[in-house]
C-alpha atoms as one frame of an Amber mdcrd trajectory, in Angstrom:
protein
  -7.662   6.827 -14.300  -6.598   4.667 -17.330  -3.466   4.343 -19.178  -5.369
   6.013 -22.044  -4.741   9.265 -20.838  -1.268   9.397 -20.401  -0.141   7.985
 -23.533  -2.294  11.048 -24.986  -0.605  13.730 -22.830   2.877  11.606 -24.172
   1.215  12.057 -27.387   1.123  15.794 -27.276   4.080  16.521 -25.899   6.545
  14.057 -27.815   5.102  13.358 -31.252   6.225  11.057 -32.917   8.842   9.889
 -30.393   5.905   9.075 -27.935   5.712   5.164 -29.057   9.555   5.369 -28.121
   8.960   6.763 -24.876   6.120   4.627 -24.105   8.249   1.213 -25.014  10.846
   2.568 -22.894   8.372   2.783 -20.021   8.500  -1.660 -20.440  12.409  -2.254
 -20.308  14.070  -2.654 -16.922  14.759   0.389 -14.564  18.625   1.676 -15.087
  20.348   1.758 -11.802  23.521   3.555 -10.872  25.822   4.881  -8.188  28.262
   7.267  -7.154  31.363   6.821  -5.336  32.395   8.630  -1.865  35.238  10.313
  -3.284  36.345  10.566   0.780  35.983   7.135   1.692  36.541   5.326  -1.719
  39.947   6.992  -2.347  42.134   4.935  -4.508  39.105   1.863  -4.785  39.061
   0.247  -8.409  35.457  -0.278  -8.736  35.835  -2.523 -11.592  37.208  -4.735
  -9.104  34.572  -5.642  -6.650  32.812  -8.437  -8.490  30.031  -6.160 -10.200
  29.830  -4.285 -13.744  29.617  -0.995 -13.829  29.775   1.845 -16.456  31.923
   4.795 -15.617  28.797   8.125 -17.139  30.302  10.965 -18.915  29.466  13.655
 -16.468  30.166  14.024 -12.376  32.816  12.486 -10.378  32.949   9.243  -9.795
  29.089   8.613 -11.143  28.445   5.200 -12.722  25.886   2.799 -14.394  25.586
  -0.195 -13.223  25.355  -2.938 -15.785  25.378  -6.148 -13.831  26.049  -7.323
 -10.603  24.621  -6.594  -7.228  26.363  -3.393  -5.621  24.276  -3.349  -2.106
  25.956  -7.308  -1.810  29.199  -5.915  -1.335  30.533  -5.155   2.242  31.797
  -1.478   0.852  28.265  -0.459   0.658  27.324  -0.962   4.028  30.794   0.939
   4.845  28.917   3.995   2.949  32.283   3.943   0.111  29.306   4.793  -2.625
  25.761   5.283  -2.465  23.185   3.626  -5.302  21.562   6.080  -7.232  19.575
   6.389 -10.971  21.724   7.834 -13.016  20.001  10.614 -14.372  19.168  11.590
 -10.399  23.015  12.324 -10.414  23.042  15.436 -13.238  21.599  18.507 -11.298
  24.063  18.178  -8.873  27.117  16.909 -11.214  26.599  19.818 -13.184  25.668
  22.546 -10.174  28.533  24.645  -9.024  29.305  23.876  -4.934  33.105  24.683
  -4.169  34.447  23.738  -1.526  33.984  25.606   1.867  29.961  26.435   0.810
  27.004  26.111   2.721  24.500  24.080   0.855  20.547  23.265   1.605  18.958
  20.174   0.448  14.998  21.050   0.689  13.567  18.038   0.145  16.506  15.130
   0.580  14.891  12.554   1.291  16.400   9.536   0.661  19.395  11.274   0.295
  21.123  10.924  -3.467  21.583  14.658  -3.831  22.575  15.047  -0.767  24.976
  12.113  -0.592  26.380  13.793  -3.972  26.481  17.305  -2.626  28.544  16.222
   0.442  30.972  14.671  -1.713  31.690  17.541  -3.557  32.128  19.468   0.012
  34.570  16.607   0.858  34.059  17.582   4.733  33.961  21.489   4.358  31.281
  23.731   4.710  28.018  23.017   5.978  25.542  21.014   4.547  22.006  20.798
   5.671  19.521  17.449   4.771  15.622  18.118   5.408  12.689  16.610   4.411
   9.294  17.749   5.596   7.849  13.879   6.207   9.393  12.499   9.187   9.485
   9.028   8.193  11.782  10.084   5.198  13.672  11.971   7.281  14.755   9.255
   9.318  15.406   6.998   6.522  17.632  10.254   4.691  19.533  10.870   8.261
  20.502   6.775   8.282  21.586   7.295   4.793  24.056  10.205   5.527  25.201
   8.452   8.545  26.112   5.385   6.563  28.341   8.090   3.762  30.264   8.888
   7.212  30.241  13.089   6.738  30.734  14.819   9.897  29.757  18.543   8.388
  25.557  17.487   7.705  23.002  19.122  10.009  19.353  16.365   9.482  16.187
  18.628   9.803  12.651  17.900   9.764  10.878  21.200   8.940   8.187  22.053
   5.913   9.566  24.358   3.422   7.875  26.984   4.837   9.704  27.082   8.102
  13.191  26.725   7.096  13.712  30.888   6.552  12.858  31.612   9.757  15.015
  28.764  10.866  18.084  29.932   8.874  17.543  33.129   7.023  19.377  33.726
   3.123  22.420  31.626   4.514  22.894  29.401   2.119  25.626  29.596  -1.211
  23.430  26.600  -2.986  20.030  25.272  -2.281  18.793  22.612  -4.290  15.033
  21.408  -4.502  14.393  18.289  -5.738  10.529  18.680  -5.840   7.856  16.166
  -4.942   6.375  15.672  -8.391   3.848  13.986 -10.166   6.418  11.098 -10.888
   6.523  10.082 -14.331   9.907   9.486 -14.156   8.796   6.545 -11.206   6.816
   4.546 -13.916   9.369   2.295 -15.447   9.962   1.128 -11.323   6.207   1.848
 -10.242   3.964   1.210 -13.246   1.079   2.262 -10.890   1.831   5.867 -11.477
   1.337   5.833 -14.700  -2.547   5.014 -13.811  -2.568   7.415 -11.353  -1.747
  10.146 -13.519  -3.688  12.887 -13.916  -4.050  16.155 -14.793  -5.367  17.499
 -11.622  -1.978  16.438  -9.743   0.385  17.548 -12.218  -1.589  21.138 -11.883
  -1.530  20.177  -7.750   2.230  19.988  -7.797   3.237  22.659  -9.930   1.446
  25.159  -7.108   3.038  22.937  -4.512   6.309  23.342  -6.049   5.702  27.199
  -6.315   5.640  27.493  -2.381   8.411  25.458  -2.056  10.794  27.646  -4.256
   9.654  31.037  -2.490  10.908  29.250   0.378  14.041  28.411  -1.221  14.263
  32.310  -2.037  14.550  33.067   1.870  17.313  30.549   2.223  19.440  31.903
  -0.911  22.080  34.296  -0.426  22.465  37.103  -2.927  24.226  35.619  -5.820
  23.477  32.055  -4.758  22.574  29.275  -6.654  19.434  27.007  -7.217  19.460
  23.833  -7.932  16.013  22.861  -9.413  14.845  19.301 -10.288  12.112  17.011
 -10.709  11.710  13.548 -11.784   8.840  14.323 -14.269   8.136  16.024 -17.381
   4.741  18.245 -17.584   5.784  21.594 -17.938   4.101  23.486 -15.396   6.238
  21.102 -13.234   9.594  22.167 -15.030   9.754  25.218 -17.384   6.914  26.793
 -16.036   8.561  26.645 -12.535  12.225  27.656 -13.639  10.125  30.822 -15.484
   8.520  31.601 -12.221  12.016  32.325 -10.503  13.210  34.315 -13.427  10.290
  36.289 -12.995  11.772  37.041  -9.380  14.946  38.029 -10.533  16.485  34.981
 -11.515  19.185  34.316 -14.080  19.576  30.787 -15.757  23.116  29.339 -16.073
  23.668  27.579 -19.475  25.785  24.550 -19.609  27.951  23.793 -22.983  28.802
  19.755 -22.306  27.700  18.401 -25.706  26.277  15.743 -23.963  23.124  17.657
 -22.556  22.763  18.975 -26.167  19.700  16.475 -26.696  18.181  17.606 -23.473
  18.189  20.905 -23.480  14.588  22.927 -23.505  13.989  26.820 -23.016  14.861
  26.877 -20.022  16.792  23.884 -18.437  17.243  20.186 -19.101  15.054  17.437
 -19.589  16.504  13.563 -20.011  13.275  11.151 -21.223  14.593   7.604 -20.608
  14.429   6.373 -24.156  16.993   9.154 -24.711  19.332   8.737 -21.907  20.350
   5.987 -19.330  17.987   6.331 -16.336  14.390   6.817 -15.406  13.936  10.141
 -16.318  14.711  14.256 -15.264  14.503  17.408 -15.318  16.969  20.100 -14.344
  17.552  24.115 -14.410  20.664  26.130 -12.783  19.350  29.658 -11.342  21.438
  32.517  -9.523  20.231  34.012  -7.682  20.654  38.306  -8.575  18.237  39.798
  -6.105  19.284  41.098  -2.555  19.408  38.106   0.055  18.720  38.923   3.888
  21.009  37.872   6.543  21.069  34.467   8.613  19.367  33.498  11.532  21.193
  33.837  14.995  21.777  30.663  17.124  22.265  30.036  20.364  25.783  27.914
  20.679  26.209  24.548  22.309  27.989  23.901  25.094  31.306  22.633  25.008
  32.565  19.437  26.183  33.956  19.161  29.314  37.720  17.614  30.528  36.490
  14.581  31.850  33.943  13.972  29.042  36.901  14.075  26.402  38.974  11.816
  28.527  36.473   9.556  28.619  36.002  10.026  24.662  40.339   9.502  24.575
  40.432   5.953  25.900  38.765   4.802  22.889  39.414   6.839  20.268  41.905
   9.657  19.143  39.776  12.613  18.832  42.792  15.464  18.486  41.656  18.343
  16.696  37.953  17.578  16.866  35.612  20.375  18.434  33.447  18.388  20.205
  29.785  19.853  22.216  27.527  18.261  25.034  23.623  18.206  24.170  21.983
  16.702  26.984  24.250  12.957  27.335  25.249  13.429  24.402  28.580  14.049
  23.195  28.541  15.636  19.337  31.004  16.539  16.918  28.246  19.137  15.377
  28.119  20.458  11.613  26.682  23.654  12.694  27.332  25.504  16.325  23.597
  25.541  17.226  20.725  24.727  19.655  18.175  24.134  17.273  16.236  20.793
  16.839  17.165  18.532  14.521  17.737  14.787  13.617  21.272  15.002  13.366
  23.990  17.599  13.807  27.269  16.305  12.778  28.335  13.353  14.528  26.867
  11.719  17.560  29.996  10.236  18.490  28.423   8.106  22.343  25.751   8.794
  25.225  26.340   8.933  28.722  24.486   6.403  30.865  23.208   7.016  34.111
  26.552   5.374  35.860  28.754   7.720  33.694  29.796   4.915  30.799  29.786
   6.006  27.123  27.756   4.219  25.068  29.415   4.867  21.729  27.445   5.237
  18.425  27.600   3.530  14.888  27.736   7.126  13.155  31.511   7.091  15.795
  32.614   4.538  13.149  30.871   5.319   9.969  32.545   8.419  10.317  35.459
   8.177  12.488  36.509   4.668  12.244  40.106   5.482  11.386  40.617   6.901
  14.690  39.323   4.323  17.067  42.021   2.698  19.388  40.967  -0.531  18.964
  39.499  -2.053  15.512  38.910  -5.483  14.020  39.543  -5.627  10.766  38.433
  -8.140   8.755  39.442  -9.172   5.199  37.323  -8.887   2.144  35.880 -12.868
   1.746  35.760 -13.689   5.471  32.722 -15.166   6.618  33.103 -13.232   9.534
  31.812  -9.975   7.631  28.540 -11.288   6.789  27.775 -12.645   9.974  29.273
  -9.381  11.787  26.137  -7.580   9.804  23.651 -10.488  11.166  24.404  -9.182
  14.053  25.947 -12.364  15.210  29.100 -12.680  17.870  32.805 -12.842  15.822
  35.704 -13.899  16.790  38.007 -10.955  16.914  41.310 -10.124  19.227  40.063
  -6.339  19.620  39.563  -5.663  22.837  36.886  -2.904  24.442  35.236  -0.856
  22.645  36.238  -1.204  18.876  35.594  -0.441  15.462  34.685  -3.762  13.066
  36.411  -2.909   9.718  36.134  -5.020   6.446  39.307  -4.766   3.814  39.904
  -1.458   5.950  36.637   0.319   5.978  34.498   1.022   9.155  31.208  -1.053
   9.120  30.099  -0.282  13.012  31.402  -0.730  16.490  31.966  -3.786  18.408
  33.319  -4.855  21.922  36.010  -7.562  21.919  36.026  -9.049  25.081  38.149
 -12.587  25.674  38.682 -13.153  21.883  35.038 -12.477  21.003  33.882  -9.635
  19.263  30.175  -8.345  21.006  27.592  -7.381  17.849  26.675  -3.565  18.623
  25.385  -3.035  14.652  21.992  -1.551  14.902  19.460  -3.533  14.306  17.264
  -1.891  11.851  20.282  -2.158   9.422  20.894  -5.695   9.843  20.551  -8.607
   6.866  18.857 -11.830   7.147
């Protein structure tokens, strides 16, 4: 399909702001991020050699204005996670206190999710699917980078997640597959691949997926819908479809989303605001929930498995399971299959040795016995995420630090420190 028929649909809806919107589509993408309020405690980010803009809504959310972010060691260490910034409003502006069980639908790569566990700050549950396994695995490296211990990964179509967990859930946000308009400043192909059979193809799509989002709700929960487009049987049409079931909308009074606000909901066009483009609604839920699913538990360590666990790292106070070799800090008390259920802290190899993980130090770095850290400007850093051989005086088993922040796990061994960074995640 030609260009031609977009700009006519942009014609229809916008008006005379459409030649706005459509010059907008030319500029450069806006990029953002958002800090780990866990992890980047106390960090000036004005001070690590990139610009950034602090937005006027969510916690530590910021434009980036220059600079390269992903360059800097403190990314790798998961202290903030790069994000568009208008990506960052459903959840700055959705209501998850502390202590609440959350479900990300459709996480993948993980912004929302990555912002929802931040507002948890380690309590509660929170729990990451995607339906396409490929995305899934790229959205559970993602969360292990951020370092929470309290997200469950799952791979499971919409569909399937009721039955899996029943109305458990105090917040469940979808963040719909969409027909993408808000892609075509990054991906000017989707702009001619626009149509109006797909828009009409998601909207039903996205119908299915919010009935299953009803089964997951608790009574008086909240959704969290989003897309990053801007047909309306994508967005309004969809938010009216849950009122319809007993939905109520919560209004929001920050001036700023004054421009953006529509019937029902939010919608930020990027010559209007800073970022690519989205659309957002707050439901409760006011209809009668169900119960949750039952479990079966895991089994808990044993003695000699958390001795073994002790001689490398401090792990007091953490209620730790065995799933097979594996020895797990878990999110959520259950045999169920997933990608990733809490913290997969080592492995047990056939001669009884731990092998531990990287997610050991992503997420519990500060405890390790042994750790080599490295200050910020040290070749050493760069090299250690080669995954070259440092010199270190660690010894064992160790977590490699840089300017005090866990990167991944080493072994010192005779003043060398032994690479053990995974390498799918190393740079060139």
């Amino acid at each position: 399909m030609s260009m031609d028929a977009y700009i006519e649909e942009v014609k229809r809806r916008l008006g005379g702001e459409a030649e706005e919107y459509i010059a907008a589509l030319s500029e450069r993408p806006k990029k953002g991020l958002h800090l780990n309020p866990v992890k980047a405690a106390g960090i000036d980010i004005s001070s690590l050699g990139f610009v950034v803009k602090k937005l006027p809504y969510g916690e530590g959310c910021y434009e980036v204005l220059g600079g390269s972010p992903t360059a800097h060691p403190y990314y790798r260490a998961g202290l903030y996670y790069m994000q568009e910034p208008t990506a960052m409003l459903p959840v700055s502006y959705a209501d998850i206190p502390g202590g609440a069980k959350v479900l990300d639908m459709c996480a993948a790569p993980g912004g929302k999710s990555s912002m929802a566990a931040s507002r948890l700050r380690g309590s509660g549950l929170l729990v990451s699917n995607d339906a396409d396994r490929s995305r899934a695995e790229t959205l559970r490296e993602n969360i292990v980078a951020s370092g929470y211990a309290n997200v469950l990964v799952t791979n499971m179509r919409a569909e399937k997640l009721p039955e899996a967990f029943g109305c458990a859930f105090d917040v469940v946000i979808v963040d719909a597959p969409c027909s993408g308009e808000g892609m075509m400043r990054k991906e000017p192909q989707a702009a001619l691949d626009w149509s109006r059979k797909n828009v009409e193809t998601c909207a039903e799509r996205q119908k299915r997926i919010l009935l299953a989002a009803d089964g997951c709700l608790k009574e008086g929960g909240l959704l969290v819908y989003s897309t990053c487009t801007f047909s309306e049987e994508e967005d309004e049409d969809n938010a009216r479809f849950m009122l319809a079931r007993g939905y109520e909308e919560e209004a929001l009074s920050d001036p700023y989303l004054a421009a953006a606000r529509r019937e029902i909901g939010y919608k930020f066009y990027p010559h209007r605001y800073p970022g690519e483009g989205q659309y957002f609604c707050l439901l409760r839920k006011r209809s009668s929930g169900g119960g949750e699913a039952r479990h079966k538990k895991l089994a808990r360590a044993g003695k000699s498995d958390l001795a073994k666990l002790a001689e490398v790292m401090d792990v007091s106070g953490v209620e730790i399971v065995r799933v097979g070799n594996m020895l797990v800090s878990p999110a959520l008390d259950a045999d169920m299959p997933c990608l990733m259920n809490g913290v997969l802290i080592a492995s047990e190899e056939r001669d009884g040795r731990l092998t531990f993980s990287h997610q050991a130090a992503t997420a519990f770095g500060d405890r390790f016995r042994e750790r080599e850290d490295i200050p910020l400007g040290d070749d050493r850093i760069a090299a250690y995420l080669r995954g070259e051989e440092i010199s270190g005086s660690a010894r064992g088993v160790c977590a490699v630090c840089a300017g005090g922040h866990a990167l991944g796990i080493g072994k010192g061994v005779g003043g060398v420190i032994k690479n053990k960074y995974p390498k799918n995640l190393r740079t060139r």
